[in-house]
C-alpha positions as CSV (number, residue, x, y, z in Angstrom):
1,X,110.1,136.8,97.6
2,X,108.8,135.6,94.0
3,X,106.6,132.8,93.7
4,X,109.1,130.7,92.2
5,X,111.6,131.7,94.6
6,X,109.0,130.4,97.6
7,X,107.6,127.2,95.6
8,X,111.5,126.6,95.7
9,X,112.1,126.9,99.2
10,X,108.8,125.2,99.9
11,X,109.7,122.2,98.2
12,X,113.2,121.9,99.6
13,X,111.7,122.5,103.1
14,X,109.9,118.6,102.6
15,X,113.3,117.2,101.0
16,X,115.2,118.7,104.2
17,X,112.1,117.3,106.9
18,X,112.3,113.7,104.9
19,X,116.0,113.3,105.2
20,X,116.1,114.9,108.5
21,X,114.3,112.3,109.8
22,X,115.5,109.7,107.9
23,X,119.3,110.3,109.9
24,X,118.1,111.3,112.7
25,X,118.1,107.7,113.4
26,X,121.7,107.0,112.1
27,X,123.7,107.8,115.2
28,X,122.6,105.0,117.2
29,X,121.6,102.3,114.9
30,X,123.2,99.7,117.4
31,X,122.0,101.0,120.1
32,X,118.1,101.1,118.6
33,X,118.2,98.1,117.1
34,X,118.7,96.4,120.6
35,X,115.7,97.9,121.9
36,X,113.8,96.1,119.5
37,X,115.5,92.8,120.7
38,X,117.7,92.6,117.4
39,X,121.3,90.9,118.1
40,X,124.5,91.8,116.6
41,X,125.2,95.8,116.3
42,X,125.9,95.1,111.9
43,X,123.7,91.8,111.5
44,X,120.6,93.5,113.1
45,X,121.4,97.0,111.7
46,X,122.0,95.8,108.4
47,X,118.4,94.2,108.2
48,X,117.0,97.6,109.9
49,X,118.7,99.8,107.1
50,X,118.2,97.8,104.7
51,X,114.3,97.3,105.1
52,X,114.1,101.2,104.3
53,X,115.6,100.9,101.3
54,X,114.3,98.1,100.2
55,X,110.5,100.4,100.1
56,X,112.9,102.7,98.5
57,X,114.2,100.9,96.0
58,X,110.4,99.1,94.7
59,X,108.4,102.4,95.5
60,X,110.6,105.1,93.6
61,X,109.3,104.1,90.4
62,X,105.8,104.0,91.1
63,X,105.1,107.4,92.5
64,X,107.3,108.6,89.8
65,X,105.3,106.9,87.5
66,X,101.5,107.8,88.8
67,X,102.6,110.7,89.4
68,X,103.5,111.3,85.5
69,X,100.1,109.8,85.1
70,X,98.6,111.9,86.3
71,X,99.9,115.1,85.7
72,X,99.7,115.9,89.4
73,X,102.6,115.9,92.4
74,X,101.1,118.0,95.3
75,X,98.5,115.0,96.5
76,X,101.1,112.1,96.3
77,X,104.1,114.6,98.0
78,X,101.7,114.5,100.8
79,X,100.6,110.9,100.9
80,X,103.9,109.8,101.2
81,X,104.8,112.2,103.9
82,X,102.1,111.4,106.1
83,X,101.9,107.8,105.5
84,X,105.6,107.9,106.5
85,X,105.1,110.0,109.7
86,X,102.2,107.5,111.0
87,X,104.5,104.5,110.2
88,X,108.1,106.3,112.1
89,X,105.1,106.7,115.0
90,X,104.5,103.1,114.8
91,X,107.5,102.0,114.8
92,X,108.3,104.1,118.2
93,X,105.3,102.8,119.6
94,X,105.6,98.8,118.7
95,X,106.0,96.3,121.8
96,X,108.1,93.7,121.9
97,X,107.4,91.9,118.8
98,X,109.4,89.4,116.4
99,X,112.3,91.7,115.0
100,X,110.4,90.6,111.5
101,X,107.8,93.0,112.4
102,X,110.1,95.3,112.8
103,X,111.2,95.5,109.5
104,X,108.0,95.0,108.1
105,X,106.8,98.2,109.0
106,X,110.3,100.1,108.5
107,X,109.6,98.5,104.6
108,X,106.5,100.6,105.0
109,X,108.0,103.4,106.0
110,X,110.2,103.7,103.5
111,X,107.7,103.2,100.5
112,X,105.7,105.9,101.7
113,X,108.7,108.5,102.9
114,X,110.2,107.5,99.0
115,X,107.2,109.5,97.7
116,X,107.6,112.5,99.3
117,X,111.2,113.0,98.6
118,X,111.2,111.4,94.9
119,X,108.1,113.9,94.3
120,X,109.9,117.2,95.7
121,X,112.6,116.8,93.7
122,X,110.9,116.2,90.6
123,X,108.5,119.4,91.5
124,X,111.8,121.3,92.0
125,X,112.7,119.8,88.6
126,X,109.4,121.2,87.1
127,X,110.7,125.0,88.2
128,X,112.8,127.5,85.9
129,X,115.4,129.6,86.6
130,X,118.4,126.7,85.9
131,X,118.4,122.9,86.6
132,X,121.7,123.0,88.9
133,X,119.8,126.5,90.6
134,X,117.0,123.9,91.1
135,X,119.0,121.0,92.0
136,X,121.1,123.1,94.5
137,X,118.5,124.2,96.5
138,X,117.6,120.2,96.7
139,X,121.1,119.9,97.8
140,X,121.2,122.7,100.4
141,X,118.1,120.6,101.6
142,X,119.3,117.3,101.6
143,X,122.5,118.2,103.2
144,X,121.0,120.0,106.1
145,X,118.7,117.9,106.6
146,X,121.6,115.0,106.7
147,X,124.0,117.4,108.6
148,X,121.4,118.6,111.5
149,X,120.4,115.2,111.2
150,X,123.1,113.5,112.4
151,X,124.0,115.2,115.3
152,X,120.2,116.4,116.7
153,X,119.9,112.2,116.4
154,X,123.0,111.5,117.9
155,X,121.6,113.7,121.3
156,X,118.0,112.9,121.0
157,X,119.6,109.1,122.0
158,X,120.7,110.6,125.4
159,X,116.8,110.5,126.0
160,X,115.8,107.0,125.0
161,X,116.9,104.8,122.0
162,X,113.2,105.7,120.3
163,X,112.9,109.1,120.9
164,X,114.5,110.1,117.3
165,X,111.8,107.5,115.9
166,X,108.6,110.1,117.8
167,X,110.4,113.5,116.6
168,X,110.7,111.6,112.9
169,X,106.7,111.0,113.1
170,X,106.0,114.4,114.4
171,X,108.0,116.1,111.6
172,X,107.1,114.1,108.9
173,X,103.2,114.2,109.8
174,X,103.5,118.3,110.1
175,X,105.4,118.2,106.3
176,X,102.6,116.2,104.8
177,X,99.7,118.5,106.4
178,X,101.9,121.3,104.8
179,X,102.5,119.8,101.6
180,X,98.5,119.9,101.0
181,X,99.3,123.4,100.3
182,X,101.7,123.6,98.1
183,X,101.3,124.7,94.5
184,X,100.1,122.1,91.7
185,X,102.6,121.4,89.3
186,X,103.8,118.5,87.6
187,X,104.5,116.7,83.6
188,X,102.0,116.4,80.9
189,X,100.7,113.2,82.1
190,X,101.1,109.9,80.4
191,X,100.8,106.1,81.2
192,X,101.6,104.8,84.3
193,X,103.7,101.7,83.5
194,X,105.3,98.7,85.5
195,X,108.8,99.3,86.3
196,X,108.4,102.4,84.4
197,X,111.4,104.0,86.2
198,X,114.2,101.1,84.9
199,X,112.3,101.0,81.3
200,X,113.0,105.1,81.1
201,X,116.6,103.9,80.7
202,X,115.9,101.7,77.7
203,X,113.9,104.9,76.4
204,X,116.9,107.3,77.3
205,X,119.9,105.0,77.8
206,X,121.8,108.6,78.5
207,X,120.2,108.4,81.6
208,X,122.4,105.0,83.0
209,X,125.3,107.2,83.1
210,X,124.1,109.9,86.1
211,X,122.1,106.4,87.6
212,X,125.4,105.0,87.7
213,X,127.3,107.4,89.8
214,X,123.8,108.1,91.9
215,X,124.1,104.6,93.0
216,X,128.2,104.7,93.5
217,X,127.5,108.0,95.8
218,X,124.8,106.4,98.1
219,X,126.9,103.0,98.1
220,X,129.1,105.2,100.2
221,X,126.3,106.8,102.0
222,X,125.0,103.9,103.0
223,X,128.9,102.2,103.8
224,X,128.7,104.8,106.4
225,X,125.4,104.7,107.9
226,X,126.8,101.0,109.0
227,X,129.9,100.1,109.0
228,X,131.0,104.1,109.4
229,X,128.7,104.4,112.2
230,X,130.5,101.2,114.1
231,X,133.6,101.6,112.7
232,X,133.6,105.3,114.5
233,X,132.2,104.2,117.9
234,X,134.6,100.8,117.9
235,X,137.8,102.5,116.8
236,X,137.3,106.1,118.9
237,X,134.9,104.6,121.6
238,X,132.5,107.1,121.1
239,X,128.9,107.3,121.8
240,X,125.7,108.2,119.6
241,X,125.9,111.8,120.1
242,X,129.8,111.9,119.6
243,X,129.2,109.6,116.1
244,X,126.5,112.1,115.5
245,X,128.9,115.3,115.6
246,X,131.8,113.3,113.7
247,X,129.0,112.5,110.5
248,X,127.8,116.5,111.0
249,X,131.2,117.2,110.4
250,X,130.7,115.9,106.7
251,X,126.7,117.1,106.6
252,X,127.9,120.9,106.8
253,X,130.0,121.4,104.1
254,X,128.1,119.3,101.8
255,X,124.6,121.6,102.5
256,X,126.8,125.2,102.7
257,X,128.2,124.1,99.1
258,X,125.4,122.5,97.0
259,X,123.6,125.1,96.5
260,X,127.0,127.2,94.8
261,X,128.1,124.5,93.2
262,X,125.3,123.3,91.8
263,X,124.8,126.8,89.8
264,X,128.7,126.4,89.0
265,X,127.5,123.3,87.3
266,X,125.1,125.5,85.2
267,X,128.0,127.5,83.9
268,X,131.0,125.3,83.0
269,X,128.8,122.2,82.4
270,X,129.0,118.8,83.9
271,X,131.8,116.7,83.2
272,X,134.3,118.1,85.9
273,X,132.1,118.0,89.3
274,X,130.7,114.5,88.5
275,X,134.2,113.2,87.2
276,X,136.5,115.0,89.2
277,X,134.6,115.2,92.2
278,X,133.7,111.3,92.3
279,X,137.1,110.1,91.7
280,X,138.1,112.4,95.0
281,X,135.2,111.7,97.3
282,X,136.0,108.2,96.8
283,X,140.0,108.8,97.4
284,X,139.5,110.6,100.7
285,X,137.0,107.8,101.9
286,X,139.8,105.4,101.8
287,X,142.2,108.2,103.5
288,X,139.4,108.0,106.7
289,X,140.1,104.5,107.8
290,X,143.7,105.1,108.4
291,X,142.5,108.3,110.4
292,X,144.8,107.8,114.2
293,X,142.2,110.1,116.2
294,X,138.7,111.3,115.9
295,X,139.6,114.6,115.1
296,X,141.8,113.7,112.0
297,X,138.8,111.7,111.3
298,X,136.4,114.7,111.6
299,X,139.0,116.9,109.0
300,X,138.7,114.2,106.3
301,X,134.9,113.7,106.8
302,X,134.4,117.2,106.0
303,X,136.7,117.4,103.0
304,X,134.4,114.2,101.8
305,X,131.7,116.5,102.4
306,X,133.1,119.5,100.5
307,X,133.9,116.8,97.5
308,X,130.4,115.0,97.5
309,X,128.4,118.7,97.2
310,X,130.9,118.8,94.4
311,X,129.7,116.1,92.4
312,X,126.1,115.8,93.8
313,X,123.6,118.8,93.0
314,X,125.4,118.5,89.3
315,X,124.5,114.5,88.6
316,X,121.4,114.9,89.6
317,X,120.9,118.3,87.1
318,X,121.8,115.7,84.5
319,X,119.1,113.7,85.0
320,X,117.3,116.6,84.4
321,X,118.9,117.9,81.5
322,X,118.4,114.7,79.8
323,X,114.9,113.5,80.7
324,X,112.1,114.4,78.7
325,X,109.7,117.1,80.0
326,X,106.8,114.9,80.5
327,X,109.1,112.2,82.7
328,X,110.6,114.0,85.0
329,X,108.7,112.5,87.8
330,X,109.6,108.8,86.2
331,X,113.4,109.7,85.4
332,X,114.0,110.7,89.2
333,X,112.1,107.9,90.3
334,X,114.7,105.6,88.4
335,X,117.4,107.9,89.8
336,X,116.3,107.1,93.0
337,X,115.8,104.1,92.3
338,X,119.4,103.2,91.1
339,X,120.3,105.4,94.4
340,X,118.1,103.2,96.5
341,X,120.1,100.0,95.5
342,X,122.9,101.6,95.8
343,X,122.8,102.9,100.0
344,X,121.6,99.0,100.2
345,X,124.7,97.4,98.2
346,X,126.6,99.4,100.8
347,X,124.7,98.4,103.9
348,X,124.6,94.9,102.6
349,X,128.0,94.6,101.0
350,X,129.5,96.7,103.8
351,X,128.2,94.5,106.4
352,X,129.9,91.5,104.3
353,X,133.1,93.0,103.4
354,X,133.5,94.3,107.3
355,X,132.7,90.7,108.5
356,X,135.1,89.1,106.1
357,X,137.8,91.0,105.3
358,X,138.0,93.7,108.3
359,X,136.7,96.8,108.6
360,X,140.3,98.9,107.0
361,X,139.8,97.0,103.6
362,X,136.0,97.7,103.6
363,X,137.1,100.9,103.3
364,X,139.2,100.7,100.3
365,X,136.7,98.6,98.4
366,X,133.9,101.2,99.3
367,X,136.5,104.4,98.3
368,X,138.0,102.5,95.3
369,X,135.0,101.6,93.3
370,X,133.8,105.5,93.4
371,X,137.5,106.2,91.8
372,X,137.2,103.4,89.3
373,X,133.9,104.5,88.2
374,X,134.7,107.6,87.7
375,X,137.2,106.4,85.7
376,X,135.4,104.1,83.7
377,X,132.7,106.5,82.7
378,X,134.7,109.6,82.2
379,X,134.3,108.9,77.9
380,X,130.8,108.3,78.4
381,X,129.7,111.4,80.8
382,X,132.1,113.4,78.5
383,X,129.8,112.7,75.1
384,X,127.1,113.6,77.4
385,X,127.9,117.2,78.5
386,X,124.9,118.5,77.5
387,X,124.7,122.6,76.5
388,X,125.4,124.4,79.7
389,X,122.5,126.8,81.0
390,X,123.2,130.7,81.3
391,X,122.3,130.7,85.2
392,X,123.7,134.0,85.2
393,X,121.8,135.0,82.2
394,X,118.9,136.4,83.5
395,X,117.6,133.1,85.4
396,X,114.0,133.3,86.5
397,X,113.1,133.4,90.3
């Protein structure tokens, strides 16, 4: 194996171990949530999901940014992994404290676990050999680690409601000791600046197209991780590990199909999976609330799957084709960013919209603003297609 080829697979090994941990917890939100004494299965997982994101959301940007500053990613890729691993071991071990705790230190979490998956992909971004090549393998890794994710979580919960939270720790400690010996690469350095992810938009307004359907895409990721997850175990009475295997069944087919459609992305460009793609995904969303059985449920989450590996390895290739080459680390920071505020828009707004106008026409609002985006922004992605990369062209390795 060339070196690229292993500095490849190294890096998507820590995006896989990040979001694997992340979901394991998914599967039983409800469920963990009340052994922490929080009431209300969407109030009390709301606040739990949301505290993540919200470290997600203010962090993104500034290991982006210092690590542009530096001209460095190895060190911060494992600062972020560890300090996330020591605060998922916290969390497990916490008594019974004031649920405000609670979140406190899942806000932790989530600015230090930000780091470490920002930071890979922007290292992946640093790599020849194609941006949708390099942005595939990130989706191979993000949907495996999402896909395995789901269901290990959804068994792990047969054990005790915080035994995903210890086998988070473990992995994420074990990435970050690992990460120390990755190779050194990163931009050409440059100041490290306050909000410096949103202000690369004003720089490279380009750049609020791909943020835009970035944050559409985990709006529905993070729809699901709520109001999904209840919405699954309500309507079909199933448990953790049976909502676990009904969210793998989107996981697989969006990891198996990243990776080949993000190099298709290199060849006929990006307009038609970001366009086409989101305007589907978001159609088929609204088709899973009227699903009559869990296994009709389980056909459409995979063909949500198959349409999201569509659209996903190729927007995020865009951020790379249009950031400059001394800000990748800061462009995918604000990519993250926008992505950030987007899972908690759909925690948040799912929760609300569930609440108030019923679970059915959450779905449609969720599914429906993916389709209208992608219609709205078709004229603008479309003056953006940048030149498409000969992957087939002799890529490196």
């Amino acid at each position: 194996m060339s070196g690229q080829r292993r500095e490849r697979v190294a890096l998507a090994t820590v995006v896989f171990a990040v979001l694997f941990a992340q979901v394991l917890l998914y599967p039983g939100v409800p469920q963990l949530v009340a052994s922490f004494g929080g009431t209300g299965a969407l109030d009390a997982g709301a606040a739990f999901l949301a505290a993540e994101f919200a470290g997600f959301v203010l962090f993104a940007g500034v290991w982006g940014a210092l690590s542009d500053a530096a001209g460095r990613r190895r060190a911060f890729i494992a600062a972020g992994a560890l300090g996330g691993g020591l605060a998922y071991l916290a969390l497990a071990a916490l008594p019974t404290v004031p649920f405000a705790v609670v979140l406190a230190v899942r806000f932790v979490e989530g600015a230090f676990t930000i780091g470490a998956f920002s930071l890979a992909i922007a290292t992946l971004m640093d790599l020849g050999g194609g941006n949708g090549r390099n942005m595939g393998a990130a989706g191979i890794a993000i949907g495996l680690g999402t896909g395995l994710g789901a269901p290990v979580g959804g068994q792990l919960y047969r054990l005790g409601p915080r035994v995903p939270l210890l086998v988070a720790a473990v992995l994420m400690v074990a990435v970050g000791l690992a990460a120390t010996r990755l190779r050194e690469r990163g931009g050409a350095g440059g100041d490290a600046r306050t909000l410096a992810a949103l202000l690369t938009v004003r720089e490279r307004p380009a750049l609020a197209v791909p943020y835009a359907f970035g944050f559409a895409d985990r709006f529905t990721a993070g729809f699901f991780a709520l109001v999904g997850v209840v919405f699954f175990q309500t309507r079909f009475g199933l448990d953790a590990a049976g909502t676990g295997l009904l969210l793998g069944a989107f996981f697989l087919p969006f990891a198996l199909l990243q990776y080949p459609l993000g190099v298709l992305s290199d060849r006929i460009g990006r307009v038609g999976p970001v366009a086409a793609g989101s305007f589907a995904y978001g159609a088929v969303i609204v088709a899973v609330s009227f699903a009559p059985s869990a296994v009709v449920a389980a056909v459409l989450m995979a063909l949500v799957g198959g349409l999201g590996a569509l659209c996903a390895p190729a927007t995020l290739a865009l951020v790379n084709d249009l950031a400059a080459d001394d800000g990748r680390g800061t462009a995918t920071g604000g990519f993250n960013v926008a992505g950030s505020l987007g899972f908690l828009t759909g925690v948040l707004g799912g929760e609300a919209a569930a609440d108030r106008l019923g679970v059915e026409t959450a779905f449609l609002v969720a599914g429906g603003a993916e389709m209208l985006l992608a219609v709205a922004l078709l004229p603008a992605l479309m003056r953006l297609d940048v030149e498409r990369v000969a992957t087939f062209a002799r890529p490196e390795e």
